[in-house]
N, C-alpha and C positions, 0 to 999 in steps of 0.2 A: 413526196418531197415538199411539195407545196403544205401539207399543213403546218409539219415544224418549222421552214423559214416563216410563214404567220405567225405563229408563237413568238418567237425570236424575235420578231418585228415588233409587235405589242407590246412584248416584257422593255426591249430598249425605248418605244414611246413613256410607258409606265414608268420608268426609272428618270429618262429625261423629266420628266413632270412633276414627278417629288424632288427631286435635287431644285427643279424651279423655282418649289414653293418653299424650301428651306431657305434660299435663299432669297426669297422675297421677304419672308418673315423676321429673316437676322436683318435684312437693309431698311426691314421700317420698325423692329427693336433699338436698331443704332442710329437709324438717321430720321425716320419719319418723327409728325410732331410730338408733342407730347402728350401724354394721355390722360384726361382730368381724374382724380379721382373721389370714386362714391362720396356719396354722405352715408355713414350709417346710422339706421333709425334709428329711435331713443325706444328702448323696453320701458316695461310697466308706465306708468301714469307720469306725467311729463312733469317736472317741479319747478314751482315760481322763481326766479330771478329777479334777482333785483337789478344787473346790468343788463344786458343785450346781450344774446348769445354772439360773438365773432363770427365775419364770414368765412367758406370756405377761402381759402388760397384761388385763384384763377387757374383755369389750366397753363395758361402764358409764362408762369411764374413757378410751376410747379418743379420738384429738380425731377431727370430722368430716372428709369429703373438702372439702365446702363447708358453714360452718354459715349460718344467713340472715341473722343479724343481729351475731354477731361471731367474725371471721375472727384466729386468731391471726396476728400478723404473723411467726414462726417459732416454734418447738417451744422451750419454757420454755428454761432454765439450769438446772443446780443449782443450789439456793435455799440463800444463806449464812441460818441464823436469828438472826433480831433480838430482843432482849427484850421481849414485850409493852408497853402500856401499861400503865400499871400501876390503871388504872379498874377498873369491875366489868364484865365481859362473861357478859349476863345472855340465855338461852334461856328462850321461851315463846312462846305460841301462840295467836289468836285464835279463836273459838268465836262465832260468832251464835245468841242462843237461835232455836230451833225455833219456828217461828206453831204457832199451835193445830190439831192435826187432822198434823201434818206431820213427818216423821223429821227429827235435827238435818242439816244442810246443813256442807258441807265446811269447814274451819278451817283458818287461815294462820298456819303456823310464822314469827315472825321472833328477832329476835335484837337487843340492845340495849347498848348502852354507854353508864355513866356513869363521869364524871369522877373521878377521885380528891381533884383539885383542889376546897382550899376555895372553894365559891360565891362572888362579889365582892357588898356591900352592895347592890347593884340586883338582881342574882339571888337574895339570902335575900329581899328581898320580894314579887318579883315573880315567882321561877322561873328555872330554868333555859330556854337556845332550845334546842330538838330541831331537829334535821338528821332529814329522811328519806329516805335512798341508796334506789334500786332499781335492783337489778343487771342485766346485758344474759345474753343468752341462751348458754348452757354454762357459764355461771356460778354458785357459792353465793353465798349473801349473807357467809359469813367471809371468801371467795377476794376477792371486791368491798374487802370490808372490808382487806383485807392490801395488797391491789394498789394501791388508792388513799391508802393511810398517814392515812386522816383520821381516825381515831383518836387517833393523836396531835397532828392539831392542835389538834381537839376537847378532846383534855387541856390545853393549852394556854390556850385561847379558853374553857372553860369549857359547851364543848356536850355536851347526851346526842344522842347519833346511835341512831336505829332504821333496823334491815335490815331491813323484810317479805321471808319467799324463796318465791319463785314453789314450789309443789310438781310432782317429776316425774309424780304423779297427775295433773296437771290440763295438762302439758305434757313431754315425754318429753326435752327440750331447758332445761327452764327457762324458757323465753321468755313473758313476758306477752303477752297478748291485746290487743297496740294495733291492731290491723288488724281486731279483729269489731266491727262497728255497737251492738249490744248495749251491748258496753265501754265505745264513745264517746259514749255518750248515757246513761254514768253507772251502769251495770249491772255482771255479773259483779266481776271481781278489784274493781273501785271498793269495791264496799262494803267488800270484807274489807278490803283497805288502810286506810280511812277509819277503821273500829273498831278495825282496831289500832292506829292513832295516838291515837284517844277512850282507850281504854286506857290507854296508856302515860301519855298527859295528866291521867290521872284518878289512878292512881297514884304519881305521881311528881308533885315541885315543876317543873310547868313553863310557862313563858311563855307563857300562850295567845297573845298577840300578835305574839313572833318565832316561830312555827312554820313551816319551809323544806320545799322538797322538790327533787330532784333524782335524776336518774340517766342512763344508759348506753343509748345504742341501743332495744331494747325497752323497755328500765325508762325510758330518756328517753321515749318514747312513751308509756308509761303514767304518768310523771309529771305529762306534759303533761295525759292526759287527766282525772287523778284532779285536779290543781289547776282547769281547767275547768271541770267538772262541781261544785265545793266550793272557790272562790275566796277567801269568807269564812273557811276556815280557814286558809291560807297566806299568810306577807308575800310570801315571793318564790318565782321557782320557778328551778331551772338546768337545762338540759338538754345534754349531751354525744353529737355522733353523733346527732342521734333523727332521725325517718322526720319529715313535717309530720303537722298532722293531720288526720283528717277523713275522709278516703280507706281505701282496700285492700279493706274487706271480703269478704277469702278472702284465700287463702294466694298465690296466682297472682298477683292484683292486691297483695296484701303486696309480692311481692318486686318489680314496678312503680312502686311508689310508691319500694322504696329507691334504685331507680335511678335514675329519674324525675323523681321529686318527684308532684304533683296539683296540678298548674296551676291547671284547671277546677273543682277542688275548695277549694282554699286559701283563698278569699274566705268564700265560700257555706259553708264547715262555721262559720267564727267569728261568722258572719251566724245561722247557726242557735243558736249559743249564746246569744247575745247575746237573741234572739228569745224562749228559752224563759226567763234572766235578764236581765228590762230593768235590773235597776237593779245590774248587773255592778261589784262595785269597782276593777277596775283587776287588774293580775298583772305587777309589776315583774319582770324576767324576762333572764336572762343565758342566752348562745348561743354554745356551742365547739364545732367542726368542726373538722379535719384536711383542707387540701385536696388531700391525694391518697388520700383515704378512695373506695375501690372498693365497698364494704358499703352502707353507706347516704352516698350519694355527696351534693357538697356544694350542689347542686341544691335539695335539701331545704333547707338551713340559709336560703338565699335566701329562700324561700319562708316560713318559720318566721319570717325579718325583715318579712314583709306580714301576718303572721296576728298578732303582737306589736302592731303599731303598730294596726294595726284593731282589737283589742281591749282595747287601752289610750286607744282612741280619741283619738289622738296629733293634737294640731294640725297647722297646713299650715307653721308659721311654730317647730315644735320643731327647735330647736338640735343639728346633728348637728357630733360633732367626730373628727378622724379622725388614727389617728398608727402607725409601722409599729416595731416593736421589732426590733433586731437580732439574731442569732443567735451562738451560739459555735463556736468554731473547729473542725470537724469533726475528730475523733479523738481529743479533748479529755477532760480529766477530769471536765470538765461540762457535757455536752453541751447544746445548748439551738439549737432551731427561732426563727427569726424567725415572727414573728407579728404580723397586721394588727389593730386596735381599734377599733372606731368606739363611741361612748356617743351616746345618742339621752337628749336631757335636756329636759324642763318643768320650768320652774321652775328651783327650787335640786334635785331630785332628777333622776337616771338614770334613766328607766323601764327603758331596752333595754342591754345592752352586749353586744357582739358580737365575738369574736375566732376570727379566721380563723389557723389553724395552718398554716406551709407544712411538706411533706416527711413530716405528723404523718398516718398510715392508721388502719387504723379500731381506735382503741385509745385508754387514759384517758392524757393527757397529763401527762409528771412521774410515773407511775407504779412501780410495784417491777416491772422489766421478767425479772425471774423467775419471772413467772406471766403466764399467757396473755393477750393484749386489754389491753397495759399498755406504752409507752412512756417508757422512762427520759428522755428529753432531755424540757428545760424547753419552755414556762413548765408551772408547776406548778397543773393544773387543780384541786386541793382548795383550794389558796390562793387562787386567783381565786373561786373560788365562796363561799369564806369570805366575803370579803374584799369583794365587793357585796353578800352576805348581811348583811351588816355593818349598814348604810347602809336598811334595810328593817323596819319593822314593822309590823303591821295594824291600824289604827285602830279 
């Protein structure tokens, strides 16, 4: 009897050991740095030039084979340049003082934009609304900022926009930490985000009661969770691409959830909010998906439509309306996806709006498609996000 429970014993070490290193090799496929690659040699006899051969690319710079959270949909364009906004684009950095007894603790670089545009009679008294973008992963928070051109709408509309940027210290990728438990229940990057919005709030004229938030794939997952966790600071929140929430905690189940969604999970994390905030105010809340997004596929967005109504605590008898926008003519000078709408309404107000992108993968819709994670053909996801933004302030 003893030698087959050995066997038996061995094969499940054996098997624990490979499943290990599968999974060691997909979490440094997906998340570890990136991988330079070769030069290849030059055959037969080497021919004179009369320029300088180019260098390679850096490994720093290089794009991933797979990245986890956004896949460019092909290798940029040469980028014509456009003339800035013509606002202030202002760098600086958040800093938590040190507790007593305790070395200072890590600081989040972000980056700001205000309007050139004189303030309108309701913004000298009351402020400026702040937009807060956060970008998805391989991403800067400028690259975000250019890709999305909401800069200038912001110039337009009269918003100061703040970029927090994930630092490569604390993620080799950029990528926010929506998939650590930690995170979700209001920890790590939370707080730095949060202070740097207190910040910016504090010196600058701004609206404490249009304060927005929004972002991309990870930075959609961490918008998600940082308006969660601090609902009382935000009117509304947008999310683009993001994972649901609640779920992953590890890298393995990260990339599960993009697949996926968290079924099991979806109820039970907003139930858990709700539990530790009974007296939750509500998170009017807009949702764009691409439905042939392969990255964080649109499984998620589904799901993120049950975690919205559950924590908007959406009656049985709320008003759903539903309407399909048509597309432009393929090969066109302006290109444009059809796209599905549904608005979920109480009262005279939208809690939900929902727009399902067809043909749109995993990238910002209406974007400057010269830069990575960015689809040129409409609808134009900054304008939409405005544009419900609109319609929202915090009591």
């Amino acid at each position: 009897m003893v030698k087959p429970a050995t066997k038996w014993l061995r094969g499940l070490l054996r098997a624990g050991k490979a499943q290990q290193r599968t999974a060691s090799k997909l979490a440094k496929v997906l998340f570890g740095p990136v991988p330079a690659k070769p030069t290849p040699k030059p055959r037969g006899k080497p021919v004179a030039r009369s320029r300088p051969t180019p260098r390679a690319r850096p490994a720093s710079d290089a794009l991933p084979a797979l990245a986890p959270f956004a896949t460019p949909l092909s290798p940029p364009r040469v980028r014509k340049r456009t003339a800035p906004p013509p606002g202030k684009w202002l760098a600086a950095h958040y800093a938590p003082l040190p507790e007593l007894g305790q070395l200072p603790g890590r600081r989040l670089p972000y980056f700001l934009y205000l309007p050139e545009k004189a303030p309108s009679a309701a913004m000298r008294s009351r402020g400026r609304p702040l937009l807060v973008m956060l970008h998805g992963c391989e991403q800067s928070a400028t690259q975000f900022a250019e890709g999305t051109r909401m800069n200038r709408l912001a110039e337009r509309k009269g918003y100061a926009v703040l970029y927090p940027q994930q630092s490569l210290r604390s993620h080799a990728r950029r990528c926010w930490k929506w998939y650590d438990k930690l995170t979700q229940e209001g920890g790590g990057d939370v707080r730095l985000i949060v202070g740097a919005i207190e910040q910016v709030a504090a010196r600058y004229a701004i609206d404490r009661a249009r304060i927005y938030i929004c972002g991309i794939s990870a930075g959609a997952g961490m918008a998600h969770i940082v308006a969660l966790n601090h609902p009382q600071l935000f009117a509304a929140l947008g999310l683009h691409s993001g994972p649901v929430f609640g779920a992953g905690h590890n890298l393995i189940g990260a990339l599960g959830v993009m697949q996926h969604g968290a079924a099991a999970r979806a109820d039970a994390a907003i139930d858990e909010v709700l539990a530790r905030q009974p007296a939750f105010p509500g998170l009017p809340t807009i949702l764009l998906q691409g439905l042939a997004d392969k990255v964080v596929r649109p499984i998620n967005q589904t799901q993120l439509v049950r975690q919205s109504v559950r924590v908007n605590r959406m009656p049985f008898d709320t008003v759903v309306t539903a309407q399909r926008l048509p597309g432009g003519a393929a090969g066109g000078r302006n290109p444009a996806h059809a796209y599905g709408l549904h608005d979920y309404q109480v009262g005279k107000q939208v809690l939900l709006r929902v727009a399902q992108v067809e043909h749109l993968e995993h990238a910002w819709s209406g974007g400057d498609a010269s830069l990575p994670f960015n689809d040129k053909a409409k609808p134009d996801a900054s304008k939409m996000l405005l544009d419900f933004f609109a319609g929202h302030r915090r009591r």
